[in-house]
N, C-alpha and C positions, 0 to 999 in steps of 0.2 A: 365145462363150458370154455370153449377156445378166448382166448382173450385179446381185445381191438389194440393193434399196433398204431394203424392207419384208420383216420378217419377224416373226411372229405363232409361239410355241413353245409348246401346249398352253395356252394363253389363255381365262382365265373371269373374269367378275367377278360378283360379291356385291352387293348393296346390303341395308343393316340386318345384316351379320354379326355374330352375337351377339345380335340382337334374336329374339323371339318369331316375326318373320314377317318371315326372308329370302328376298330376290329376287333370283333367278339373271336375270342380264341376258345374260351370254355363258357357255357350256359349252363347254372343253377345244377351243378352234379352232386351228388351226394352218393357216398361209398364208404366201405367197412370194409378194412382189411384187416382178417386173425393172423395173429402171431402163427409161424409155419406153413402159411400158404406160398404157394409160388405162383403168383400172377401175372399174367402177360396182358399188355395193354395193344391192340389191333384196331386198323382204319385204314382206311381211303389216305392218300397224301393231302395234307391240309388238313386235318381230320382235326388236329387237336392231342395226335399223341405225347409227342412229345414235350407241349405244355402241361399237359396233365399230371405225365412223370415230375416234372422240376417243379409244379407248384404242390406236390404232393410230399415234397422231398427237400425242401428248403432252400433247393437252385430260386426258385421265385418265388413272391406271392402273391394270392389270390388280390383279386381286385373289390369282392366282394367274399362271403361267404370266409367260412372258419376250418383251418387245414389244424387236427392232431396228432401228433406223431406220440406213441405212449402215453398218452395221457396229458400230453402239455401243449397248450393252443399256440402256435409256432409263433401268432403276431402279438403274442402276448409279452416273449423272451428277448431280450437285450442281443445285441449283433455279438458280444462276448458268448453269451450260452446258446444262441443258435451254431454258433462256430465249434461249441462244446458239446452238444447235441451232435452234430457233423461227426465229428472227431470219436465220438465214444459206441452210436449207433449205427451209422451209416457208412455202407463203403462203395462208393462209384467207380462204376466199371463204363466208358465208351469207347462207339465205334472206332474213334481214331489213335486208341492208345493213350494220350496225354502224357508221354512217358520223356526225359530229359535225356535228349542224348548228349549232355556233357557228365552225366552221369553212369555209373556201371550199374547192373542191371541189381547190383546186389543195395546199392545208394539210392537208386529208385524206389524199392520196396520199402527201404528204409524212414523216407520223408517225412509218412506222418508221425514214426514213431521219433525222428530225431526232432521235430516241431514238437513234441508232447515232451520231451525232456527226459526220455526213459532212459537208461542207461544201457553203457555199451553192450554189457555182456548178457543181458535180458534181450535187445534190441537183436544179437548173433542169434543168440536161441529162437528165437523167434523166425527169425528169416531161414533158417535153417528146417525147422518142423516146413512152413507152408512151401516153403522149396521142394523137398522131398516130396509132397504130398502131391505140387503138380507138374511133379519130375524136372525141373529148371536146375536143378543144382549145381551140374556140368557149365551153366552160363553165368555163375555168379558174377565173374569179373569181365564178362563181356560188356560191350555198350550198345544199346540197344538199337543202333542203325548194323549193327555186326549179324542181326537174329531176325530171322524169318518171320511174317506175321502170325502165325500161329504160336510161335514162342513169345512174341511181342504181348501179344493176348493174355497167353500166360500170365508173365509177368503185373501186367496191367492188374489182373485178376489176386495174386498174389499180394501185389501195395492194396488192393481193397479190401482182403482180409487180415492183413497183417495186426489189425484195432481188435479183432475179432467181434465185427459188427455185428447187429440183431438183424438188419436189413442191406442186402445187395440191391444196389438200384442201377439199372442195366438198360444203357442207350443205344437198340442195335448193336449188340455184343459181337454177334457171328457179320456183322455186314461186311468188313473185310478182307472176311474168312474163308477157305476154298471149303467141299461141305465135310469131308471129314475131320476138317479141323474145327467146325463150326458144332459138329453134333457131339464132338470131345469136350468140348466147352461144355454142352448144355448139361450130358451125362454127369459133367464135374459138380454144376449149378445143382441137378435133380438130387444126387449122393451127399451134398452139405444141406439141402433143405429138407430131405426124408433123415439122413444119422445124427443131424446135429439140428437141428430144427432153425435152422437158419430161414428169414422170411426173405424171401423173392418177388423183387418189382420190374416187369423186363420189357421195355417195347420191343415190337418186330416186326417186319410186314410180310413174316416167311410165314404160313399154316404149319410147317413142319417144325419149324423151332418153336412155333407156338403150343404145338400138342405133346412138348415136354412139363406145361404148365399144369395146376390144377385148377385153376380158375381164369377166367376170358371175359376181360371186357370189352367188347366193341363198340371204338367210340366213331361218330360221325358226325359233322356240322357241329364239334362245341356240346356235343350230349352223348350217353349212355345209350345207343341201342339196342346191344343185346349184352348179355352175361349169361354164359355157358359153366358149368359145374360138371369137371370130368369124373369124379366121384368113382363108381365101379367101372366106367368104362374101361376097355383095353388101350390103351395110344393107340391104334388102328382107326378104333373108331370114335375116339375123340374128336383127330384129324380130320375125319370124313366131316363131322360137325361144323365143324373149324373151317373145313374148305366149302359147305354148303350154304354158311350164312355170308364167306365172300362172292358166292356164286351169285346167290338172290338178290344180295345189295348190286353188286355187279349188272343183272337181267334189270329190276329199278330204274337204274340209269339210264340203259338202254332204253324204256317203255317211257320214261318221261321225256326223253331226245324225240319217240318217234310220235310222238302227242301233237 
């Protein structure tokens, strides 16, 4: 039996509670995420995606409702062991790099291991294996305004494995990305979650980068609509799934417009 990494327990969040004019961001969700799933979270803009990622993930918390990550109820943990939790399971990857260009691209990678105290010659080795792995090597001593966005990505991608997390949590990974550099990414993402069981948390608003996932949450208005399980399917016809339940929400719209 796969075992729960993520768990979501009747989960909403508020923004301005107590103000004149409160904004439900997420409504009462509750979710189960196993160890080695790679899940992509999809919506409408405004939808809620990307609250859902950060309050599932320690960026924020719920306003109600109870977020677990492994076993441990996040609002339960002191701002020291949520920051320790961060540090040893999770490695965030976003759309816009967050990468320090006063830094080489090799000092980059390095951050969280030089914030953890690990020593030099562990911290070389280290940067060294995930370099290799996602062919960066050549730019160690580059600075990251010197390197194209897809190598930028890279790199990005590289400091979030560098802890060797249990969970990539992925904000629009490919949104900057031209598409062959965007589905090198994903292929990268698919080959650590299937050979190394790494779990995968990814928003997107592409159907194509979505149907490298195994599982589809489509959120809408603050709730859960639909959840897809690509299971035996081919990614052919995943996708087609994937591009059908944007199409119907999409015709919805229109029918309620023309009411």
């Amino acid at each position: 039996m796969s075992k729960e990494i993520i768990k979501a327990e009747h989960v909403s969040k508020i923004y301005g509670l107590g103000s004149k004019h409160p904004y439900q961001a997420l409504n009462d969700i509750t979710l189960t995420i196993n160890e080695g799933e790679f899940v992509c979270i999809m919506g409408p803009s405004g939808a809620g995606k990307s609250t859902l990622l950060n309050v599932l993930t320690t960026i924020d918390f719920p306003t109600k409702g109870k977020v677990f990550i492994d076993g441990e109820e996040v609002r339960t943990l002191s701002s020291h062991q949520v920051g320790l939790l961060r540090y040893e399971r999770l490695g965030f990857i976003f759309q816009n790099f967050n990468l320090l260009d006063a830094l080489t691209v090799k000092e980059n990678i390095a951050v969280p291991l030089s914030l953890a105290s690990v020593n030099r010659q562990e911290i070389d080795e280290r940067i060294i294996s995930i370099a290799s792995k996602l062919n960066i090597e050549k730019l160690l001593e580059k600075y990251p305004y010197e390197c194209s966005g897809g190598q930028r990505q890279r790199i990005a991608i590289a400091r979030a494995l560098i802890n060797h997390p249990k969970i990539i949590v992925a904000d629009e990974p490919t949104g900057n990305l031209d598409s062959a550099n965007s589905h090198e990414v994903l292929d990268f993402f698919s080959k650590l979650n299937i050979e190394e069981g790494v779990t995968v948390l990814m928003v997107t608003h592409d159907p194509l980068i979505a149907s490298y996932s195994s599982k589809l949450l489509y959120i809408k208005d603050g709730m859960i609509e639909h959840t897809i399980h690509k299971e035996a399917l081919e990614q052919k016809d995943y996708f087609y799934r994937i591009v059908d339940i944007n199409s119907n929400e999409a015709q919805s719209y229109f029918m309620k417009e023309a009411q």
